[in-house]
PDB file of N, CA, C and O in Angstrom:
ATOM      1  N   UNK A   1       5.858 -15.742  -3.138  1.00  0.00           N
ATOM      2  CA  UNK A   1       5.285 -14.577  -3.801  1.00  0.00           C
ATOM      3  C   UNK A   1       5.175 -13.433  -2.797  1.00  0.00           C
ATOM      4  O   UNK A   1       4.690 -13.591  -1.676  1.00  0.00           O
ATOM      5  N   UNK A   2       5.555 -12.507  -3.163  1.00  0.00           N
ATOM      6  CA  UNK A   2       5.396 -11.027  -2.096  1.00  0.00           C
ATOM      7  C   UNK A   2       4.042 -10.654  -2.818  1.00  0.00           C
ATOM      8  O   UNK A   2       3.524 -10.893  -3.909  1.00  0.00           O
ATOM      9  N   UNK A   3       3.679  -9.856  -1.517  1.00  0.00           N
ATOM     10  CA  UNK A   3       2.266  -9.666  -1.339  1.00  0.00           C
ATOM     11  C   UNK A   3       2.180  -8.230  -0.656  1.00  0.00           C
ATOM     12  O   UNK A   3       2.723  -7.998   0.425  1.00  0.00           O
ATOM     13  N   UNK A   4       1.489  -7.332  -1.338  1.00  0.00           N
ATOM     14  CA  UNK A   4       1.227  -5.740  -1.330  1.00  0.00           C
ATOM     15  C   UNK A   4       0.206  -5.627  -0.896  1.00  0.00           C
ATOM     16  O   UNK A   4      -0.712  -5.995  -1.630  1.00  0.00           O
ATOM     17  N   UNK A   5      -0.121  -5.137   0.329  1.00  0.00           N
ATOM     18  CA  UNK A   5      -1.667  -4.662   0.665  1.00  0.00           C
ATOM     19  C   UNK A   5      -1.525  -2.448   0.782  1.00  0.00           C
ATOM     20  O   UNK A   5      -0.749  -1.657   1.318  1.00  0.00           O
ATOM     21  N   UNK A   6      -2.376  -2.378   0.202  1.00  0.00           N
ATOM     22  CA  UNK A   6      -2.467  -1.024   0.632  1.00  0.00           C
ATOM     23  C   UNK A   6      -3.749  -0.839   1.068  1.00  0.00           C
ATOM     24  O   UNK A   6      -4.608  -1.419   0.404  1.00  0.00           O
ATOM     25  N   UNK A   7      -4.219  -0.002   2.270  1.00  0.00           N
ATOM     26  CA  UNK A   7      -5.034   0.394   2.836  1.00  0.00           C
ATOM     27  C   UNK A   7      -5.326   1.752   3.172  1.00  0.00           C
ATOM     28  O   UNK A   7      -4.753   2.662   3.772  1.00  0.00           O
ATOM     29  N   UNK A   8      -6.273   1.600   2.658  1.00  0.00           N
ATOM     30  CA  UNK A   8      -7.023   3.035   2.353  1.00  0.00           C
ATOM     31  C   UNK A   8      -8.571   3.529   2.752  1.00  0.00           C
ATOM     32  O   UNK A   8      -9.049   2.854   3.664  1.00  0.00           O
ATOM     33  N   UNK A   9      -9.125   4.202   2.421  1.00  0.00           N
ATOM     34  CA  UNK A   9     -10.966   4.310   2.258  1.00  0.00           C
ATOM     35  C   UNK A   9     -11.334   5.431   1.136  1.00  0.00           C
ATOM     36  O   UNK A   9     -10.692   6.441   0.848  1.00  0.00           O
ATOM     37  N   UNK A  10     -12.570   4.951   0.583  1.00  0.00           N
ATOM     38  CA  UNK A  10     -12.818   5.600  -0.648  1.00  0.00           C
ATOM     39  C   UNK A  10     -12.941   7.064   0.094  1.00  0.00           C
ATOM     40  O   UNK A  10     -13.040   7.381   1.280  1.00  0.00           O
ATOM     41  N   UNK A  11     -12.885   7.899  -1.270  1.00  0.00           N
ATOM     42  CA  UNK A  11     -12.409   9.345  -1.128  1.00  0.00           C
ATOM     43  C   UNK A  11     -11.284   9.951  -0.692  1.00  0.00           C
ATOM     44  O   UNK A  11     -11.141  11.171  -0.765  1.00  0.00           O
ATOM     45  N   UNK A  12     -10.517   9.261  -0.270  1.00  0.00           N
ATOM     46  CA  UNK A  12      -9.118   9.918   0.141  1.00  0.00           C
ATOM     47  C   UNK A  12      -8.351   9.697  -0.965  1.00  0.00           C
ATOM     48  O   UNK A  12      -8.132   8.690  -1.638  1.00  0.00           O
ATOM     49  N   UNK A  13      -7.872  11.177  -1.043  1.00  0.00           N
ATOM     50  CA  UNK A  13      -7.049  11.634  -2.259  1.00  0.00           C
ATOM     51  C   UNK A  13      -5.551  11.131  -2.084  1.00  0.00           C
ATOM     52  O   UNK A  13      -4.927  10.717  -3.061  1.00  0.00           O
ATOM     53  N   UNK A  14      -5.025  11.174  -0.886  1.00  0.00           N
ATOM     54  CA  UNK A  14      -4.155  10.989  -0.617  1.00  0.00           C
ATOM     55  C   UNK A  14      -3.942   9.392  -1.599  1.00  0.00           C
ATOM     56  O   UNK A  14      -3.321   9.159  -2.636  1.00  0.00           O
ATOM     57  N   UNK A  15      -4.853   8.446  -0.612  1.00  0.00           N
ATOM     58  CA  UNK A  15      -4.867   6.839  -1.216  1.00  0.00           C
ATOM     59  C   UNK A  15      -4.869   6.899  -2.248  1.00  0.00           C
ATOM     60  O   UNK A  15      -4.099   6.082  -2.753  1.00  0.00           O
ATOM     61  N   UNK A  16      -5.591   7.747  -3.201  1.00  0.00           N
ATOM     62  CA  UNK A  16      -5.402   7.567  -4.906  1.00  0.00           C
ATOM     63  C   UNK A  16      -4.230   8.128  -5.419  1.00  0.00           C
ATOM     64  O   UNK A  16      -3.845   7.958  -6.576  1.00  0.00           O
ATOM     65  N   UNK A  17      -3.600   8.863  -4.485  1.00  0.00           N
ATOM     66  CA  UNK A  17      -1.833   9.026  -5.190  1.00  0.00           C
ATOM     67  C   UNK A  17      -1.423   7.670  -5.356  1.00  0.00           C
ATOM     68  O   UNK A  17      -0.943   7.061  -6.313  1.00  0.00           O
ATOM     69  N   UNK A  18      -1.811   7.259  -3.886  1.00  0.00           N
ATOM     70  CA  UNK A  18      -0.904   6.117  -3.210  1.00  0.00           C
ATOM     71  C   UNK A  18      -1.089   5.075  -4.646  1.00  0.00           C
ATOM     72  O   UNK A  18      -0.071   4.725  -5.244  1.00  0.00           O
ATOM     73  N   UNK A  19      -2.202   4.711  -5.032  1.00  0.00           N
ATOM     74  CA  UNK A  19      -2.674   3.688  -5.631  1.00  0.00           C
ATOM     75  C   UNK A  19      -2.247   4.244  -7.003  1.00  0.00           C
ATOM     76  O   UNK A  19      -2.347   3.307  -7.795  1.00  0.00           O
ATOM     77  N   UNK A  20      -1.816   5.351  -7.635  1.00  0.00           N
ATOM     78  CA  UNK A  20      -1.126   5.613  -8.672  1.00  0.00           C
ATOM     79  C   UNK A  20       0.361   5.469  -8.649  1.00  0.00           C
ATOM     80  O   UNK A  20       0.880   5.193  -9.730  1.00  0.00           O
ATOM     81  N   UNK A  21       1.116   5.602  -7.639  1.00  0.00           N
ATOM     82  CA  UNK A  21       2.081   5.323  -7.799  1.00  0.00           C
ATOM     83  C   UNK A  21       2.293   3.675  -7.706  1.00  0.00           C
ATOM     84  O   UNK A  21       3.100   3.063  -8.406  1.00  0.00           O
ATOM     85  N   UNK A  22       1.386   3.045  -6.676  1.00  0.00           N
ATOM     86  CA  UNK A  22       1.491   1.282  -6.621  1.00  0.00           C
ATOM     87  C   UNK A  22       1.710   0.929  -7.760  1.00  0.00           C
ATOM     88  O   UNK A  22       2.773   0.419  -8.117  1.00  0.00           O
ATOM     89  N   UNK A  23       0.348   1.237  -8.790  1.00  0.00           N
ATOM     90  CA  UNK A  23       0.319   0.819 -10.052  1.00  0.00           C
ATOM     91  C   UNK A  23       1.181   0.928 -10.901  1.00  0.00           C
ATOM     92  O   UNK A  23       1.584   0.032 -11.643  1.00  0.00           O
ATOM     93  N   UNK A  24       1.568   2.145 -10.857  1.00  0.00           N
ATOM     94  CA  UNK A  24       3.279   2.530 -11.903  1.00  0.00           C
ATOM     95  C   UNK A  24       4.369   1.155 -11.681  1.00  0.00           C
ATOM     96  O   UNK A  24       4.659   0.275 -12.492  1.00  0.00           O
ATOM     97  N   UNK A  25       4.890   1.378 -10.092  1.00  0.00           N
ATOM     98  CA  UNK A  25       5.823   0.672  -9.661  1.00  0.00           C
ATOM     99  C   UNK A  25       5.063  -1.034 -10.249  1.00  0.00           C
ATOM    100  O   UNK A  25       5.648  -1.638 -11.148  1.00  0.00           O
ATOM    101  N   UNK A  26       4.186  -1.435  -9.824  1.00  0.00           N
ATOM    102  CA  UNK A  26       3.647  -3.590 -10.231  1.00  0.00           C
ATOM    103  C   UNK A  26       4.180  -3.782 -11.613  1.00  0.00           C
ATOM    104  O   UNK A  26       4.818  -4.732 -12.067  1.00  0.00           O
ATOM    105  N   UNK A  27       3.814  -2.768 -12.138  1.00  0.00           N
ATOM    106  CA  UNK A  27       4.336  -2.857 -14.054  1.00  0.00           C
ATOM    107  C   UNK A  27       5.166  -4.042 -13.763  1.00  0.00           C
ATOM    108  O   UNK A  27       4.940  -5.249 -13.853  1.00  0.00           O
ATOM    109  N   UNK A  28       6.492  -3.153 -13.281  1.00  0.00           N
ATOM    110  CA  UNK A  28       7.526  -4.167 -13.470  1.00  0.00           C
ATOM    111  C   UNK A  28       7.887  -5.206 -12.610  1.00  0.00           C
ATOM    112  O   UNK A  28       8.931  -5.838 -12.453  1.00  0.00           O
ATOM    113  N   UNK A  29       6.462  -5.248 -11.938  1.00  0.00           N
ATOM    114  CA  UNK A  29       6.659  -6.335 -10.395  1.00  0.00           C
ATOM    115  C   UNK A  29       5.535  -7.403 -10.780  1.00  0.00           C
ATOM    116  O   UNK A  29       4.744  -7.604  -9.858  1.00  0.00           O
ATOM    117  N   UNK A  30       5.334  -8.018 -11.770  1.00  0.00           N
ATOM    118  CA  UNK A  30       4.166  -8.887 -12.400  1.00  0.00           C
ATOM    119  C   UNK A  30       3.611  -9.998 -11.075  1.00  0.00           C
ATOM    120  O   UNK A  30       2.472 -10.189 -10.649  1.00  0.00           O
ATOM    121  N   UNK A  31       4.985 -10.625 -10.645  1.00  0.00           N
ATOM    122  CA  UNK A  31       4.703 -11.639  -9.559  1.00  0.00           C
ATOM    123  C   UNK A  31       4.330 -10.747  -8.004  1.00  0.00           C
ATOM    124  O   UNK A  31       4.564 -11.263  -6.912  1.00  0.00           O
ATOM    125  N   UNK A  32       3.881  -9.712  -8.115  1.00  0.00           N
ATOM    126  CA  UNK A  32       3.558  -9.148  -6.447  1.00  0.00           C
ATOM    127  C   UNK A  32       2.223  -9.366  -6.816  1.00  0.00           C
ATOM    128  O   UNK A  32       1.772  -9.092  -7.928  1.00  0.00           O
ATOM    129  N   UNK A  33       1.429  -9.983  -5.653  1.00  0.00           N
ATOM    130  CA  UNK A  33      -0.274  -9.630  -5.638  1.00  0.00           C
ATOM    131  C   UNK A  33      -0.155  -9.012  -4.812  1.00  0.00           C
ATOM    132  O   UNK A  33       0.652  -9.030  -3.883  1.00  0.00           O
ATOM    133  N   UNK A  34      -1.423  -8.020  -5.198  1.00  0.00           N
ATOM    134  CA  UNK A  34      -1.891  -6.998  -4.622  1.00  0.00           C
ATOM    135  C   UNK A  34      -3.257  -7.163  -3.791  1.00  0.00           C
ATOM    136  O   UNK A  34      -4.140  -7.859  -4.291  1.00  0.00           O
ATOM    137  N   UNK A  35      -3.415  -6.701  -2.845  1.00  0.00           N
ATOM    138  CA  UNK A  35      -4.903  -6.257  -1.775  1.00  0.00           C
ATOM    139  C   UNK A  35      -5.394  -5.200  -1.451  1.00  0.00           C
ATOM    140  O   UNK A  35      -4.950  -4.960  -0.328  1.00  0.00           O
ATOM    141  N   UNK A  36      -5.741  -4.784  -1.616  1.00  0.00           N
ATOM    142  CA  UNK A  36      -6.472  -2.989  -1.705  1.00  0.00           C
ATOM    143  C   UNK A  36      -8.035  -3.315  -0.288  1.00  0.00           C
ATOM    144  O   UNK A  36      -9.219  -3.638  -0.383  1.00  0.00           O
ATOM    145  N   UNK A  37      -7.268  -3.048   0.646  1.00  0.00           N
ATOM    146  CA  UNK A  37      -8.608  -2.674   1.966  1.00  0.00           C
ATOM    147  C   UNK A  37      -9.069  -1.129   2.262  1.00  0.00           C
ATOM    148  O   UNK A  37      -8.425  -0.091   2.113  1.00  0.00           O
ATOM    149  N   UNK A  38     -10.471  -1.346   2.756  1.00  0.00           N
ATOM    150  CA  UNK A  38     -10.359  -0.300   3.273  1.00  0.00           C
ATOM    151  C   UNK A  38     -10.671  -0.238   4.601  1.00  0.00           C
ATOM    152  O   UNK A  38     -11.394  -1.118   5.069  1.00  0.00           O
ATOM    153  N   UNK A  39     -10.259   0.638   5.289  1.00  0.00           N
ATOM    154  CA  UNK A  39     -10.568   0.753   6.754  1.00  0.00           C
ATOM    155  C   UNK A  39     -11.977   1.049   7.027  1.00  0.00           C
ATOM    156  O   UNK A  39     -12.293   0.724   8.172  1.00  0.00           O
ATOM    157  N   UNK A  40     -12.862   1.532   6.377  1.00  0.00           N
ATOM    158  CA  UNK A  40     -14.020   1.343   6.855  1.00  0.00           C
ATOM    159  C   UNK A  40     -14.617   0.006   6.783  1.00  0.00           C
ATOM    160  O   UNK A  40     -15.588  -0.072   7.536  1.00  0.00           O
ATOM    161  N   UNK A  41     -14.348  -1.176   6.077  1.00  0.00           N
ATOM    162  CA  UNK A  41     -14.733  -2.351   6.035  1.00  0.00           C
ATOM    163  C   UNK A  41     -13.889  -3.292   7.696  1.00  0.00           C
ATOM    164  O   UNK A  41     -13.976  -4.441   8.129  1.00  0.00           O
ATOM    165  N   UNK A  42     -13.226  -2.188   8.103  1.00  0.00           N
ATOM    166  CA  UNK A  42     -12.403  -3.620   9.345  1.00  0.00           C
ATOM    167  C   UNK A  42     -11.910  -2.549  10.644  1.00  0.00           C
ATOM    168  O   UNK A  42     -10.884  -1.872  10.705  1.00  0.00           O
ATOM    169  N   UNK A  43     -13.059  -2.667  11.662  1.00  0.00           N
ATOM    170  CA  UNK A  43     -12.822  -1.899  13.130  1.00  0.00           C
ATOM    171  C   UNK A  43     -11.454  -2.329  13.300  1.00  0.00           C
ATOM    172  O   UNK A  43     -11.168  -1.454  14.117  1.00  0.00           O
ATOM    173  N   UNK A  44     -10.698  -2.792  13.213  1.00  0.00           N
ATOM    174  CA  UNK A  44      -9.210  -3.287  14.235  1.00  0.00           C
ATOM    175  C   UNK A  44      -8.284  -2.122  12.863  1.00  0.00           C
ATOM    176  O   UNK A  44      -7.844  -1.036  13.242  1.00  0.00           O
ATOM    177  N   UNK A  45      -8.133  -2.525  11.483  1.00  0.00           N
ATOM    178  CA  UNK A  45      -7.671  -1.503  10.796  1.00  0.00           C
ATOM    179  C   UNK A  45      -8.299  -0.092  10.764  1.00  0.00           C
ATOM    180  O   UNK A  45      -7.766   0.759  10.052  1.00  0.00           O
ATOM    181  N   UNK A  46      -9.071   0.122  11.272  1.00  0.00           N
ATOM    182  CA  UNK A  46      -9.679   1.623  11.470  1.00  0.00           C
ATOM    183  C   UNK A  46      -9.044   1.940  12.348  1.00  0.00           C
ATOM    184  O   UNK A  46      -8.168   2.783  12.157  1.00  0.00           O
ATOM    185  N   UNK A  47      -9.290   1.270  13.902  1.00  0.00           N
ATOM    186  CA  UNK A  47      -8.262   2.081  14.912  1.00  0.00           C
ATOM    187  C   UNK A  47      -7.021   2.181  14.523  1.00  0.00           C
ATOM    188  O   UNK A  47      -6.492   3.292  14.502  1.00  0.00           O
ATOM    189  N   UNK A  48      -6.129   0.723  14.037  1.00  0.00           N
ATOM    190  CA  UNK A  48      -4.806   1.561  14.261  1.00  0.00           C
ATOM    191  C   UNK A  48      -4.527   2.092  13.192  1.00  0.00           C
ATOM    192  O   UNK A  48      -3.303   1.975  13.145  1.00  0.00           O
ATOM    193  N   UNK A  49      -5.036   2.899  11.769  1.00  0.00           N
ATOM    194  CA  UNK A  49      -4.517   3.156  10.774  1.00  0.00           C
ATOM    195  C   UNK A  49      -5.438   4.495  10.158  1.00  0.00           C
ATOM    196  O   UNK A  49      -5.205   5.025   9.071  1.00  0.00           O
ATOM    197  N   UNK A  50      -6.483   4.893  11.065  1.00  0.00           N
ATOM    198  CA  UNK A  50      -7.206   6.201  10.822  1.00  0.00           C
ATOM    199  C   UNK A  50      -6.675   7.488  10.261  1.00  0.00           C
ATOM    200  O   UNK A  50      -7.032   8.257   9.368  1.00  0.00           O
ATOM    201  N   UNK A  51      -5.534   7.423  11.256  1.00  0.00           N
ATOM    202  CA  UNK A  51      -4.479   8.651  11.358  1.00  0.00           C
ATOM    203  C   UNK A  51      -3.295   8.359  10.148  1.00  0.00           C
ATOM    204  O   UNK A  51      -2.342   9.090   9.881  1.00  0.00           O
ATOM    205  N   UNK A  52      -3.514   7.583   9.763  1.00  0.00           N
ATOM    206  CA  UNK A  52      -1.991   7.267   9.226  1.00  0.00           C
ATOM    207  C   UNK A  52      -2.302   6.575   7.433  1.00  0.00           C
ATOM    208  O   UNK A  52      -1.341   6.137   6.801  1.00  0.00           O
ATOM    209  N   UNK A  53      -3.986   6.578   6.706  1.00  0.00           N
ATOM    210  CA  UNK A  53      -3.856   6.123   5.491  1.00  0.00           C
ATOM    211  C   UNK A  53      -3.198   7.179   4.445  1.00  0.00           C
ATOM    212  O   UNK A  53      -2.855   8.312   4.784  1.00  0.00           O
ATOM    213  N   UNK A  54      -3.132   6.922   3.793  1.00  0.00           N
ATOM    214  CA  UNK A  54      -2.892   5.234   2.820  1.00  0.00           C
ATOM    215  C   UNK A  54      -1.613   4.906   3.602  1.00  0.00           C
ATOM    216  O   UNK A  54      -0.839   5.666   4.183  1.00  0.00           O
ATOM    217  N   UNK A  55      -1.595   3.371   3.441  1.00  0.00           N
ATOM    218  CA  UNK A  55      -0.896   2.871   3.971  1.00  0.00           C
ATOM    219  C   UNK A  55      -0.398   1.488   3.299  1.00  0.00           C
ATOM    220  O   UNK A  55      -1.254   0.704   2.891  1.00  0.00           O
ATOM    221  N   UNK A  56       0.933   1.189   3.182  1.00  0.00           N
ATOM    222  CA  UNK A  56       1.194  -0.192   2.333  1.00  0.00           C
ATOM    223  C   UNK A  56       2.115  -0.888   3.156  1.00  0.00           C
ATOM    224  O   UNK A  56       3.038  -0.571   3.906  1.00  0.00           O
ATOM    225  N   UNK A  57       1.533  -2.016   2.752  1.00  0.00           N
ATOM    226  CA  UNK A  57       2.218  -3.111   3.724  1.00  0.00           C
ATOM    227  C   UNK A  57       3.030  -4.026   2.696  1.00  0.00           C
ATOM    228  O   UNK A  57       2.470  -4.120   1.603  1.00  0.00           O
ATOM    229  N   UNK A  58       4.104  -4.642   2.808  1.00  0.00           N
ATOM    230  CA  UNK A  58       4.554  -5.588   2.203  1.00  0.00           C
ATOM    231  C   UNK A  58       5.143  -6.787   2.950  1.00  0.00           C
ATOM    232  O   UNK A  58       6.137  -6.764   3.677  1.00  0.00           O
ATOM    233  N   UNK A  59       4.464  -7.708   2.690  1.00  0.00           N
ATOM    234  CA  UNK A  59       4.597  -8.439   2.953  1.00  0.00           C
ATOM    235  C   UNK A  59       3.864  -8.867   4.584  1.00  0.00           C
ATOM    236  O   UNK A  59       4.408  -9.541   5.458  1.00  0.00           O
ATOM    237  N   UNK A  60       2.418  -8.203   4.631  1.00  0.00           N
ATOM    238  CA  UNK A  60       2.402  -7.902   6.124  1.00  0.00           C
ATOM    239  C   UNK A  60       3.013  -6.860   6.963  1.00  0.00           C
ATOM    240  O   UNK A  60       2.451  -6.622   8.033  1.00  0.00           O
ATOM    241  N   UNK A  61       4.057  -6.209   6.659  1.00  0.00           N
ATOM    242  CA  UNK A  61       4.696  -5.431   7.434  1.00  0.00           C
ATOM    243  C   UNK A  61       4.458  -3.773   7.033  1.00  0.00           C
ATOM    244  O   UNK A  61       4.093  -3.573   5.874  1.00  0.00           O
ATOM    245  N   UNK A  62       4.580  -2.972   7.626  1.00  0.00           N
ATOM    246  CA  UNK A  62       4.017  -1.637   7.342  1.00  0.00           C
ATOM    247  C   UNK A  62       5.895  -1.237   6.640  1.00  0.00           C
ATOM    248  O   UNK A  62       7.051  -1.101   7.040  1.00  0.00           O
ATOM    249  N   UNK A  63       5.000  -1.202   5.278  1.00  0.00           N
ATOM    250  CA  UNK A  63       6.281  -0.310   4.600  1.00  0.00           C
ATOM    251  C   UNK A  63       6.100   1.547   4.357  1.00  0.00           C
ATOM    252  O   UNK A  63       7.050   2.221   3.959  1.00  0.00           O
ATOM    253  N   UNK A  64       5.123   1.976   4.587  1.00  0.00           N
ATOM    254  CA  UNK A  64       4.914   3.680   4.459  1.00  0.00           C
ATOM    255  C   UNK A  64       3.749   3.717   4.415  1.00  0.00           C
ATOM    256  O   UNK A  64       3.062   2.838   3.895  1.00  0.00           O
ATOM    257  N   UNK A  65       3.243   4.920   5.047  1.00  0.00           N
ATOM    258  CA  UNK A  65       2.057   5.706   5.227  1.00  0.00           C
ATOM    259  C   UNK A  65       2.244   6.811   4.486  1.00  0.00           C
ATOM    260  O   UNK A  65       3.280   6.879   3.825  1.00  0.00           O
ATOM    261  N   UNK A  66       1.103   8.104   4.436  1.00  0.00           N
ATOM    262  CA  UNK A  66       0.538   8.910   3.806  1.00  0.00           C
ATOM    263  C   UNK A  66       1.457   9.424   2.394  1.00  0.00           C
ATOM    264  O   UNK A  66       1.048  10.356   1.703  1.00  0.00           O
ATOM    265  N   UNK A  67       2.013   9.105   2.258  1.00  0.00           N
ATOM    266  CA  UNK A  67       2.677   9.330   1.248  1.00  0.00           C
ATOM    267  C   UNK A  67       3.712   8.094   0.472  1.00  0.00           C
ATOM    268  O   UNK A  67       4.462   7.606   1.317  1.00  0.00           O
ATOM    269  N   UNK A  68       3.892   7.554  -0.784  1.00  0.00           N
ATOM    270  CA  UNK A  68       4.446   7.057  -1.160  1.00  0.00           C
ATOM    271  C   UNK A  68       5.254   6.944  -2.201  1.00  0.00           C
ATOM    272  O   UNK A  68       4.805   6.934  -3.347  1.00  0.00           O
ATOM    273  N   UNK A  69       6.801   6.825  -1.879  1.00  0.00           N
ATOM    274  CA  UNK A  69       8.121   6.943  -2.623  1.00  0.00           C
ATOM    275  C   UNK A  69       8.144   6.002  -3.649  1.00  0.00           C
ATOM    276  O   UNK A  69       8.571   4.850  -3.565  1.00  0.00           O
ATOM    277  N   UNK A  70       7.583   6.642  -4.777  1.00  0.00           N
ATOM    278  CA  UNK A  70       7.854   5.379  -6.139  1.00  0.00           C
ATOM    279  C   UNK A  70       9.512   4.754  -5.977  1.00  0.00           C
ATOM    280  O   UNK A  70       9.600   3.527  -5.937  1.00  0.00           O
ATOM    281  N   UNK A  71      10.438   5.335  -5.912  1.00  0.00           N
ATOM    282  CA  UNK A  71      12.214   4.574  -5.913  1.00  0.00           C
ATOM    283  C   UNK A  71      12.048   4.206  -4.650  1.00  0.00           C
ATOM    284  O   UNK A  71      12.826   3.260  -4.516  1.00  0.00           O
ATOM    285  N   UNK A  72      11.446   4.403  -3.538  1.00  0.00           N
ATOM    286  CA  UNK A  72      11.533   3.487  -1.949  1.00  0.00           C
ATOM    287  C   UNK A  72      10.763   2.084  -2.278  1.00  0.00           C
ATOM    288  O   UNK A  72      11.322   1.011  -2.053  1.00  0.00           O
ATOM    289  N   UNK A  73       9.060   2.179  -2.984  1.00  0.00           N
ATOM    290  CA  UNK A  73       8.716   1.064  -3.219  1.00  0.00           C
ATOM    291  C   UNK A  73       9.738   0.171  -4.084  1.00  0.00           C
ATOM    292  O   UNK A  73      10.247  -0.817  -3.555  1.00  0.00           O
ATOM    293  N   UNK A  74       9.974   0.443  -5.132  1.00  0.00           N
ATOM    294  CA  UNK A  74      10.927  -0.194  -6.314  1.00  0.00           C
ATOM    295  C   UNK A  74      11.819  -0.640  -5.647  1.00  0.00           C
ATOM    296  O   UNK A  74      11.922  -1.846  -5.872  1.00  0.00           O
ATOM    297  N   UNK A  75      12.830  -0.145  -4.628  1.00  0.00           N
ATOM    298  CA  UNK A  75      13.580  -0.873  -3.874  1.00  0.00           C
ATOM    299  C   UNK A  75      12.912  -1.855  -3.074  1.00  0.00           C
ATOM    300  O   UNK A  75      13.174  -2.982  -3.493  1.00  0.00           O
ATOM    301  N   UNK A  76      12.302  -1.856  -2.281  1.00  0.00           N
ATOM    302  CA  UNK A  76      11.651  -2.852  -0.941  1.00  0.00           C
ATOM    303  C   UNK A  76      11.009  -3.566  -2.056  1.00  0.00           C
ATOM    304  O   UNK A  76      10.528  -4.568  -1.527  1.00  0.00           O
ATOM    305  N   UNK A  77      10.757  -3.590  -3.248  1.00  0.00           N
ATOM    306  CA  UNK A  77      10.384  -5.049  -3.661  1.00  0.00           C
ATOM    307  C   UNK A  77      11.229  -5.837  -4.431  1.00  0.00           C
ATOM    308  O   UNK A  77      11.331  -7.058  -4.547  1.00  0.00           O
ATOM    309  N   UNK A  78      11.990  -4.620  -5.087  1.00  0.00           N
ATOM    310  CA  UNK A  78      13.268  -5.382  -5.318  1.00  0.00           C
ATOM    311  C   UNK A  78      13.820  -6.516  -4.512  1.00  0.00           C
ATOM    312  O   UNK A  78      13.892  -7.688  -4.882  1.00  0.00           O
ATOM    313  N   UNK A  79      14.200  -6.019  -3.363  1.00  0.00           N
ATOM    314  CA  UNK A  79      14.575  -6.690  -2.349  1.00  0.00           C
ATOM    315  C   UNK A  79      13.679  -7.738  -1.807  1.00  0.00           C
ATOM    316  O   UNK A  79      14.317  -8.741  -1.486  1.00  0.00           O
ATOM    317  N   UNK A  80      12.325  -7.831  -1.589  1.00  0.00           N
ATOM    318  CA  UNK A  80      11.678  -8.994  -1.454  1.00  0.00           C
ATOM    319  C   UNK A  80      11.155  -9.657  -1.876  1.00  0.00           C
ATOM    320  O   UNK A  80      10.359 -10.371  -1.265  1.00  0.00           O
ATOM    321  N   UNK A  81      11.457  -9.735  -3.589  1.00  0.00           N
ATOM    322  CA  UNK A  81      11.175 -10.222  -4.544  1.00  0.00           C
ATOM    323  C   UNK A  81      11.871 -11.528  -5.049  1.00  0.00           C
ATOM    324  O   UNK A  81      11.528 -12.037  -6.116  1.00  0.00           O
TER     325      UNK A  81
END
């Protein structure tokens, strides 16, 4: 199962794009679970990801920061799906 974390902290507008476009793209990705952190809940994701939320990881791995490509996600899960 591929596994989506996006990381964020409440009030950032940016993250609620982010988390509108996630949501669009899962529609058709039923088998991805999802994890929604935020960096104020975890000092080690605060330092390295302050500068750089929202942020989505797939599969563990950093797939894009502050901005996110609905056809870039759709591909990279395509592919690790």
């Amino acid at each position: 199962m591929t596994a989506l974390t996006l990381i964020g902290k409440p009030g950032c507008h940016l993250c609620d794009d982010a988390r509108e476009v996630v949501n669009r793209v899962l529609v058709d990705f039923p088998d991805v679970s999802v994890d929604e952190v935020s960096i104020l809940d975890d000092d080690v994701l605060f330092e390295r990801h302050v500068e750089e939320i929202p942020v989505v990881l797939i599969d563990g791995a950093v797939h894009t920061f502050w901005r996110v490509d609905e056809n870039r996600l759709r591909a990279a899960l395509t592919t690790a799906s």
